[in-house]
N, C-alpha and C positions, 0 to 999 in steps of 0.2 A: 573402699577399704583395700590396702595393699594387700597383697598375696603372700598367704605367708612360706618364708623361707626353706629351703632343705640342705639337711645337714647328709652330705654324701663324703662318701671314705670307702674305700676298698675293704669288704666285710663286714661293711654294717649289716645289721638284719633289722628288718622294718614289721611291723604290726599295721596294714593299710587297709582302709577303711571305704568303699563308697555308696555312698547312697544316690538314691533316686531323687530328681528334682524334684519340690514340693513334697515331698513323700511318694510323689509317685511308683509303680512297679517298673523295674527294668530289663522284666523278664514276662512277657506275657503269653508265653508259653516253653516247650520243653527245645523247642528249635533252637530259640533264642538263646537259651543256655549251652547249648552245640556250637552257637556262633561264639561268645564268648570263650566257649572250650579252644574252639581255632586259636584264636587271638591269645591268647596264654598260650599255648602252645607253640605259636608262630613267633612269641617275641621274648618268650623262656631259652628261646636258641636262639635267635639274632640278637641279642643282649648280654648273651651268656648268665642267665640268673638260674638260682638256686629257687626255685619253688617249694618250703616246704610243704604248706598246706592251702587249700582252701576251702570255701564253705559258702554256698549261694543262697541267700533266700531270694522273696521277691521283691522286696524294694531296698536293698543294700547286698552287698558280696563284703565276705572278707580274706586279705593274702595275709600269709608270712611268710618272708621271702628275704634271700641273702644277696648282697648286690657285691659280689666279686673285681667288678668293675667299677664301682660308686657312681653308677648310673640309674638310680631311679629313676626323675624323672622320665629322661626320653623311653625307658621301659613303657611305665605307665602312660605317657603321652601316644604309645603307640596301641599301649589295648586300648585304652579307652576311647579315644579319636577314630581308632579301627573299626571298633565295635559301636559307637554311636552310628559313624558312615552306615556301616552294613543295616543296623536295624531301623534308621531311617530310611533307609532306603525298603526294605524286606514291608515296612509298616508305611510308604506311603505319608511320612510325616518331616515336619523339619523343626529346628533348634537344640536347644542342649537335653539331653536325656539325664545326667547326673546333674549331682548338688552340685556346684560350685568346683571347688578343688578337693580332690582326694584328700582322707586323715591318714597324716604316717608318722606313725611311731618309732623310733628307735627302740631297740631292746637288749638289755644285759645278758649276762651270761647264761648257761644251758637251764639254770633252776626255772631261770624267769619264762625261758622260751618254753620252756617244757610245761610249766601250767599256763600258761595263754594258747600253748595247742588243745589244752582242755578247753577253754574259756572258747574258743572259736567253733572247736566240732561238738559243742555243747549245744550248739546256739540252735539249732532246731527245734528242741525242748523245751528252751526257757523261752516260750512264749506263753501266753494265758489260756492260749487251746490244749494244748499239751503239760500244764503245769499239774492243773487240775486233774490228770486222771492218775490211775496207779501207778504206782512205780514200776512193775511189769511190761504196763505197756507203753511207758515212756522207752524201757530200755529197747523194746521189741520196733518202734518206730525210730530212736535214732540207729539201729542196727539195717533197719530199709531206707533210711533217707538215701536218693541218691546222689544229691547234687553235693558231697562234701567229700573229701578224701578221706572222711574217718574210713568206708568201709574196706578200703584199700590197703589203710593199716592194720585194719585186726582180720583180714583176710579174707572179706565177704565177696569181694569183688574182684577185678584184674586188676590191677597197678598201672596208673597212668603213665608213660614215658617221660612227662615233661614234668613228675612231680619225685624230690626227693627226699623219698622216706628215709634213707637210712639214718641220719643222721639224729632224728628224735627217735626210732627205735633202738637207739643205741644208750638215748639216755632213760628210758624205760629200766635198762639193766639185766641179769639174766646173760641164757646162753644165745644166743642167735636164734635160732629154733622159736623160742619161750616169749620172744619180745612182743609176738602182736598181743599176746593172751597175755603179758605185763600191762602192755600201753592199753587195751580192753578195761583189764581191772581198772586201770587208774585213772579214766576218760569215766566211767560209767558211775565210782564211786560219786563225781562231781554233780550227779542227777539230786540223790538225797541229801546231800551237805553241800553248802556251796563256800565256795574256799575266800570266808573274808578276807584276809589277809592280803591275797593277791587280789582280791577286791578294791583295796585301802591304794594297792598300789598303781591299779589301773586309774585310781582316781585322782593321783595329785600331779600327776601333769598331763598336757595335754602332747607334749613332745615327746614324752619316755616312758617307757615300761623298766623299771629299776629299783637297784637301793640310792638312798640319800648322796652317797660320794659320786654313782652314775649318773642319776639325776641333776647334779650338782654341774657336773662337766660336759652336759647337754645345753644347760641353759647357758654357764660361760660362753662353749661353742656358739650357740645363737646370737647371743649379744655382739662376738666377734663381726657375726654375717651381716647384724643389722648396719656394724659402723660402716663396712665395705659396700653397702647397698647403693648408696648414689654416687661410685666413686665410675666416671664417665667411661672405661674400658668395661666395665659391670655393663652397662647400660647398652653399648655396643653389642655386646656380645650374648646379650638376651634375644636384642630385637634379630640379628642374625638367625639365632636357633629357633625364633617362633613365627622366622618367615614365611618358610612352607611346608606343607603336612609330611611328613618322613614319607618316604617312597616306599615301607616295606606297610604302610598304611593303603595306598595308594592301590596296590597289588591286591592288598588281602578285598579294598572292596570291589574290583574288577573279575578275582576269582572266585568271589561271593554271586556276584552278578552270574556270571558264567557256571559256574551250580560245580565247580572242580574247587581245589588249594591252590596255595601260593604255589607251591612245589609241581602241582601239575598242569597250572599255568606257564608255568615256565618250562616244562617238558613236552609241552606242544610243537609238534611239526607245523612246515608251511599248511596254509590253507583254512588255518582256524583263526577267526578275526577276532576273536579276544585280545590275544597278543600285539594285536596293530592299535585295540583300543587301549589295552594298557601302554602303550609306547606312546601313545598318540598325549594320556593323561601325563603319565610322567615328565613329559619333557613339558606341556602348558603347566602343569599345577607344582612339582617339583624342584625346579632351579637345576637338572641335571643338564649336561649335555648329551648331544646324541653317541658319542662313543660309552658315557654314564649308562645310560638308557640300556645299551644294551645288553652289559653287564646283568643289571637289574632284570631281564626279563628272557636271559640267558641265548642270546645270539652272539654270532661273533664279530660283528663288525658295525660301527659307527653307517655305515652307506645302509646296512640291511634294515635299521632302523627306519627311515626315509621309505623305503618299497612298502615295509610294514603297516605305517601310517598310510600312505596310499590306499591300500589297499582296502583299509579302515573304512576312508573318507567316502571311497566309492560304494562302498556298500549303505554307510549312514545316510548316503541321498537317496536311497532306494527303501530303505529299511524303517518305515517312519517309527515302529513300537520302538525298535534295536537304539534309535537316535533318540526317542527319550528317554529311556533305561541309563544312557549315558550323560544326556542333559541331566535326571537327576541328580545322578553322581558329582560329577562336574559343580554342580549348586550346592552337595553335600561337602565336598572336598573346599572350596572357597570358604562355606561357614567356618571351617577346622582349621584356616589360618587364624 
């Protein structure tokens, strides 16, 4: 089956959807969900995105998210590809950990985003463990769920850096002060009434969240992408971008490895051989050059690169764990083209 298309534009906002292969869980435990945190975090600012929310369970996660740049996919090519690397690797396991390809929705204007931020930090509740008991303490367990940015919004917890609330608290309404305890009321009312309507709407396409005229000019738009799909510069220009694993993928699984961040991977002095192993990956798995390289892994010069890797090399004949830690990668990084 062909893969289906994306519709990207400078401020589109998308409703993204993934699930776990077979049904499986993609989170088997609370670590795993910290890894995932990284990789949103690490490519909410290399991408320049707009995260408004999200919401983890264990066998699917869901975003809403603004793409400034009309760059979804390689956004998501990079959590996702990041975050399978790391947790095959953390779990000792290989092949694909999600379903298939991500579901992304387009979405209309603030009405529609504003109840599908319901519809999303809902979703802890609306399962059959939690349907079932009172209303009290539905409300008292989606107020402790951790894994969603509700609690962030109505003030239970700190406010994450890479997620931005203002913008649905503002369509809450009120004075600034009032909005978490606006956006509270009207997240919470959705526990005892569930909002058909935006129901009806989540249901009739599979590409948009909208009214009939948005709707209408999603599908047009796709049909455009379908007639351009085999047009041979199309073709070129895929196989190009799904040559080799982005290098800010490459990084997050070598400073996963290394139990540090991207950022303090790359703020490593001489003498730490992490850096000679990320230099060493980049330039095999990547398509960089070594002046690239170095860039990417914050040195100053194309020659320093070459000592770095040395230095790697010398250690990985000595170091038989350190050298498979890196053979796995390495095996994990080649699946990801």
């Amino acid at each position: 089956m062909a893969r289906q298309l994306r519709i990207e534009y400078p401020g589109a906002i998308y409703h993204v959807t993934v699930r776990g292969n077979a049904q499986q869980n993609i989170f088997r435990d609370d670590k795993d969900r910290y890894l995932l945190y990284a990789r949103l975090a690490e490519s909410v600012g290399t991408y320049a995105i707009r995260l408004y929310l999200f919401c983890l369970m264990d066998n699917h996660f869901h975003l809403v998210l603004e793409t400034p740049g009309a760059n979804l996919s390689r956004f998501m090519q990079s959590v996702l590809t990041g975050y399978t690397v790391c947790y095959n690797l953390r779990h000792n396991r290989h092949g694909h950990l999600t379903q298939g390809r991500y579901a992304a929705r387009l979405v209309a204007g603030d009405e529609y985003l504003l109840k599908l931020s319901r519809y999303v930090h809902l979703n802890p509740v609306k399962v059959k463990k939690q349907e079932c008991r009172p209303l009290s303490e539905q409300v008292a367990y989606l107020k402790a769920y951790a894994w969603s940015s509700y609690r962030g919004y109505i003030g239970q917890a700190k406010r994450l850096e890479w997620v931005d609330y203002g913008a649905l608290l503002a369509l809450a309404g009120g004075r600034q002060k009032e909005r978490p305890k606006r956006y509270r009321c009207f997240v919470e009312a959705g526990i005892a009434a569930d909002d058909d309507e935006f129901r009806e709407a989540l249901n009739r396409s599979a590409r948009s969240i909208g009214d009939d005229e948005f709707r209408e000019w999603v599908d047009e738009s796709y049909a455009e992408l379908l007639k351009k799909r085999n047009h041979p510069e199309d073709v070129t220009m895929r196989r190009e971008i799904g040559r080799h694993p982005e290098p800010d993928m490459i990084l997050a699984a070598v400073a996963s490895a290394a139990g540090t961040t991207v950022e303090g991977l790359k703020a490593r002095k001489r003498g730490g051989i992490w850096k000679g192993i990320a230099a060493k990956l980049l330039l095999t798995h990547s398509g960089l050059t070594r002046r690239q390289c170095a860039r990417w892994i914050g040195i100053l010069a194309g020659s320093a690169v070459s000592y770095q890797i040395k230095q790697a090399e010398v250690r990985l004949k000595t170091d038989l764990r350190l050298a498979q830690r890196v053979m796995r990668m390495e095996s994990q990084l080649k699946a990801a083209k």
